[in-house]
C-alpha positions in Angstrom: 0.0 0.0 0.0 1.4 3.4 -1.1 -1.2 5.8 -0.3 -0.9 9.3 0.9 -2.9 10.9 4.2 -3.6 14.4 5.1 -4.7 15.1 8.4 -5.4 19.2 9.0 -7.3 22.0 10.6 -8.7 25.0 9.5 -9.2 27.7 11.9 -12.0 30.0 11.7 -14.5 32.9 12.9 -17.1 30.6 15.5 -19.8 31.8 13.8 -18.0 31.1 10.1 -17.7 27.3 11.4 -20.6 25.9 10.0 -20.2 27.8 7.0 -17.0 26.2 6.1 -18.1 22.8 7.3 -20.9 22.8 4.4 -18.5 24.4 1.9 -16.1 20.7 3.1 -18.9 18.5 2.8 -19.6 19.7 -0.7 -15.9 18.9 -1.3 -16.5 15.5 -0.3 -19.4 15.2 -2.0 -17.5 15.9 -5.3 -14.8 13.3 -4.0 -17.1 11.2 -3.9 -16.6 10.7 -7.9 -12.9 10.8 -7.9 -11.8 7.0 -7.6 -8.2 8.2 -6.5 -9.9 9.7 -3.4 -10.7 6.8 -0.9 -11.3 9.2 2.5 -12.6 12.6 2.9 -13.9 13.2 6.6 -14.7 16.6 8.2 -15.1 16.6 11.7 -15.0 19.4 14.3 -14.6 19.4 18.2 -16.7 20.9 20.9 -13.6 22.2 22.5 -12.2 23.9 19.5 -15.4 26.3 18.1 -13.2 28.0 15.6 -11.7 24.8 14.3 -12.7 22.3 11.1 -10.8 18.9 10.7 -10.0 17.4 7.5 -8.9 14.2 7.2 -7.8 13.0 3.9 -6.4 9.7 1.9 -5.7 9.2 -1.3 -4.4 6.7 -3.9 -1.2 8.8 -4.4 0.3 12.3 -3.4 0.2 12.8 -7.2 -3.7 12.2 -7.2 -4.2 14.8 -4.7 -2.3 17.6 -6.1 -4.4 16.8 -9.4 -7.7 17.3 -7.1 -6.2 20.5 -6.3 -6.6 21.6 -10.3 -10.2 21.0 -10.9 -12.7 23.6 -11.5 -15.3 22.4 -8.8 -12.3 22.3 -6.4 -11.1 25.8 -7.1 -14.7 27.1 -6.9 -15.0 25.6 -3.6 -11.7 27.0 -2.4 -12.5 30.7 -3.5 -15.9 30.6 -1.5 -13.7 29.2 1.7 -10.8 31.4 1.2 -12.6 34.7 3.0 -13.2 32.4 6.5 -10.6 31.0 6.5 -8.3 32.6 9.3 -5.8 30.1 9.5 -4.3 26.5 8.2 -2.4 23.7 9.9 -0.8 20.6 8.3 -1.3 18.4 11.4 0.2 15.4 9.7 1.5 14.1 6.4 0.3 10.2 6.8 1.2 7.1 4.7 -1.9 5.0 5.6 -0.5 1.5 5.9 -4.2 -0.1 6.0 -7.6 -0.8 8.0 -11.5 -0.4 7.5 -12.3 2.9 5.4 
């Protein structure tokens, strides 16, 4: 297995959270037709009301930088862009297997 795992956290206004959380879940929703993308979780924390987790995996690094180039991808990044007050790369990951 030679995949390749993102695991990071947008910060945000509180009251922007939900906002990008449905902008995500359209992401994934688009994903959902790319066979090269085999996880795309959002999540958020009741601790962390400014904060949106993404966790991704994908078939290769090449496969997600190619994500990164579609229109429906752009379009979704230019509507997140203005919320978005910050970005952390919590991990680079090489999933080595498991349930997904």
């Amino acid at each position: 297995m030679n995949k390749f795992g993102l695991y990071g956290k947008f910060k945000v206004q509180v009251e922007d959270r939900e906002t990008l959380v449905d902008i995500l879940l359209e992401a994934a929703l688009s994903m959902q037709s790319l066979d090269d993308c085999e996880v795309y979780l959002i999540s958020t924390a009741e601790e962390e009301p400014d904060s949106v987790y993404v966790y991704e995996v994908w078939k290769s690094e090449k496969a997600h930088q190619a994500s990164l180039s579609l229109d429906s991808t752009k379009l979704l990044i230019q509507r997140a862009k203005p919320i978005i007050t910050g970005m952390e790369r919590i991990n680079t990951l090489h999933p080595r297997g498991g349930k997904s």
